[in-house]
C-alpha angles and dihedrals in degrees: 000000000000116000118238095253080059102036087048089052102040078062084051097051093045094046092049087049095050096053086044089061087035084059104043080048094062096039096056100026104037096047117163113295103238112198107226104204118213126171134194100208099066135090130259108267100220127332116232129216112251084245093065098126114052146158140241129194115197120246084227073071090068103038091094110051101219099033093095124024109209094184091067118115106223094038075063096046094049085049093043084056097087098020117148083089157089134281116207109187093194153133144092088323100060087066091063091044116114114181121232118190092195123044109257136217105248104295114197126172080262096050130034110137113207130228130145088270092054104034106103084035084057098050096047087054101053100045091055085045084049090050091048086241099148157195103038141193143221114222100188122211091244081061100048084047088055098050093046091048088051084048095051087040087059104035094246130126132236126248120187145185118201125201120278096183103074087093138157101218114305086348135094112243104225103183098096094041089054102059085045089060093046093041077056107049097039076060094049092235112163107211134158117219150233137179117224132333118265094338083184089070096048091106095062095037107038099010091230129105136223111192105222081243090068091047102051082050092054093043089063091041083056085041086055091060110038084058096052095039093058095261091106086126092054121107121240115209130199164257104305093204110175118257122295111262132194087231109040110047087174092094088052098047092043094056096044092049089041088047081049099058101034109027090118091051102039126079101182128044101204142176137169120245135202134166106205147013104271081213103055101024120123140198093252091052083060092071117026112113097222085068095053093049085060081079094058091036092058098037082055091049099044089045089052102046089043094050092121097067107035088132078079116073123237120221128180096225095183122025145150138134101274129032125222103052097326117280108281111243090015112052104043094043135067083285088082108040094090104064091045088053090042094046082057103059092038101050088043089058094047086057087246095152108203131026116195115208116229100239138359091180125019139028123041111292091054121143091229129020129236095277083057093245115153118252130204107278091046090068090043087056089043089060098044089052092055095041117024116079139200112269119065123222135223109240132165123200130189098215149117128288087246090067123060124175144177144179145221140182099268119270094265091210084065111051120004093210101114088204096060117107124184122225125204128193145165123208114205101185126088088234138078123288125207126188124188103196106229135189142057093301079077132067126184122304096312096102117129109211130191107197134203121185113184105192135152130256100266081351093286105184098193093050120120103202110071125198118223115221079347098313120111113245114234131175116231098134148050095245110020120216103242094185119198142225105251106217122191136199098352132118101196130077129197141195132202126238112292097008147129130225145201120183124190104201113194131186089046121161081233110125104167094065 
């Protein structure tokens, strides 16, 4: 039998570790109530493509000829995924890629035999050998085939850069461009177009300089052709210059003198966007509020500084959490979900009207890995694609800086219900969030929600394998079943610590959706 002194202090024990869960309970369950604000008498915000969110794969990915298989069915049903969409096939290497109709014998700046089928390869070779831009690669017409034929097979459209650097002097060099656009269009490949990757930052990669002047002139050379070679539908998009920083105006004054000498030739004002360093982020940086408001900082900078020419669209045509190939373990993991959610609702609100995910495949800050299995922000995108319409709402929420929310006309392929809106939120505490959805959208208790909540196993915020409503996502089908929480009569809607959330809510007083 216990004495009375232990029996006294095992209660004790018992009753301070009792508070102690009590308290943990109401910490991570209770959470502040946030009031989200929707009302049925506004007008859309902006209204997206259907192709809003959309995927890169870096040209680095093609260097190598066997490195990514672009004839593999399910490489092509994970794509297919989120089609409609673009695929830009970018970045620094683009800029040392030299196309090749017919495959080649090993060609080097010290060997390049020349023979009328070789000739403009040649050249092109030998004038990036003569400006020290190595190393180069050979993308072979059997491989552009392959990758147009990847893009027909998932309904997405190509977008691609092709090399400024092949240059006689201060001019573009056209001719292998040239056989590449005619290589194209005998093949019936519909494709929009770019010249050259952040032109702004040639100085520090190549050490050589293009003025925004000599660009623009090279744009409406490229115009020139596109229109001559049977391409004059195809978009041209320019000129991916790198993200607006305090200390660095360069990237500003580059894309306003480049705008001033080729807005009547340009479709798409573009530029590429990152929040960190890959090699000094770190998990915390993931989620702190003050990071993910750099994206909305530097929207609000570049529009600002571009207002001249807002009849021209702005895309973010690269784009992921960490520069420099994506932080390993961060990027590529729930970490990093957040900021890409968040970048969409941002960049929809700002009327940019596509955001092109660096990558899809390859680095470390892709969508799926190498043995093509989804990763986290794949299924997140997944999700966007099925729920989140075109037309972009006006909402206001009283809530912390650790919550941020949006909201969109429903996806009409989803539900048929016109009344019906889609919220989207991330929820950066480790502690409960609760919403009661406020204004004149709603009416009484008789809202019909349908809820999604994306977390991680033990919040674990590294994991990349991520449950949905408390299940693990895992890929075995084309078109994988994301069932939903069916939620009745009520008119709040909550997240767990850590989470994302999408919410179709459906028997609105909404009628422009």
């Amino acid at each position: 039998m216990y004495s009375n002194r232990r029996l006294v202090a095992t209660c004790g024990v018992i009753f301070c570790c009792n508070m102690a869960l009590l308290a943990v309970f109401i910490k991570y369950n209770i959470g502040e109530k946030c009031y989200i604000t929707i009302n049925d008498d506004h007008e859309v915000a902006s209204i997206l493509p259907d192709d809003f969110l959309s995927i890169g794969i870096d040209a680095s990915e093609i260097q190598t000829y066997d490195r990514l298989d672009f004839t593999k069915s399910r490489f092509k049903e994970l794509a297919a995924a989120l089609a409609p969409a673009r695929l830009r096939l970018g970045g620094t290497m683009s800029d040392r890629l030299v196309f090749s109709k017919d495959d080649v014998p090993t060609v080097s700046c010290d060997q390049c035999p020349v023979t009328p089928q070789t000739e403009i390869v040649c050249e092109a070779v030998q004038e990036l050998c003569r400006q020290k831009f190595l190393p180069f690669f050979i993308m072979t017409g059997q491989k552009w085939t392959q990758i147009n034929e990847f893009c027909k097979a998932t309904k997405i459209k190509l977008l691609f850069p092709l090399n400024v650097l092949i240059r006689n002097n201060k001019e573009w060099n056209d001719r292998n461009a040239i056989e590449l656009l005619e290589y194209s269009k005998h093949k019936n490949y519909d494709i929009d177009w770019q010249l050259g990757n952040e032109p702004n930052s040639f100085r520090h990669v190549f050490n050589i300089s293009i003025s925004p002047k000599d660009l623009a002139h090279d744009f409406k050379k490229l115009r020139r052709l596109l229109n001559h070679h049977g391409y004059k539908k195809s978009l041209l998009v320019g000129p991916d210059t790198t993200r607006p920083q305090d200390h660095n105006k360069y990237c500003l004054e580059y894309m306003v003198e480049f705008l001033g000498n080729i807005s009547h030739h340009v479709n798409i004002r573009s530029w590429h966007q990152y929040y960190l360093n890959s090699r000094t982020a770190k998990l915390e940086d993931f989620w702190n509020p003050e990071i993910f408001d750099y994206l909305k900082e530097q929207i609000e900078t570049m529009k600002n500084h571009t207002h001249n020419y807002n009849n021209i669209p702005m895309w973010l045509t690269e784009t992921s959490s960490s520069y420099g190939g994506g932080a390993p373990g961060l990027s590529n993991s729930y970490a990093g979900s957040p900021l890409w959610v968040d970048k969409l609702g941002l960049s929809a609100k700002y009327n940019i009207t596509t955001v092109i995910r660096q990558s899809f495949i390859g680095g470390n800050y892709s969508m799926i890995d190498d043995q093509l299995e989804p990763l986290p922000d794949w299924w997140i995108s997944v999700l966007y694609k099925r729920l989140v319409g075109n037309k972009v709402l006006f909402l206001s929420c009283k809530c912390s800086k650790y919550q941020r929310i949006y909201a969109h006309c429903a996806n009409r392929k989803y539900t048929n219900d016109t009344t019906a809106i889609t919220i989207y939120a991330v929820n950066l505490q480790m502690e409960k969030a609760k919403f009661l959805l406020n204004g004149t959208a709603f009416h009484g208790g008789d809202l019909n929600i349908d809820e999604y909540i994306i977390s991680a196993p033990s919040n674990n915020r590294r994991s990349k394998t991520v449950l949905l409503n408390g299940w693990p996502l895992y890929y075995d089908a084309s078109y994988p079943e994301l069932q939903p929480y069916h939620m009745k009569y009520g008119n709040h809607i909550s997240m767990p610590p850590y989470s994302i959330g999408f919410w179709v809510v459906k028997n609105t007083s909404i009628t422009i959706c």
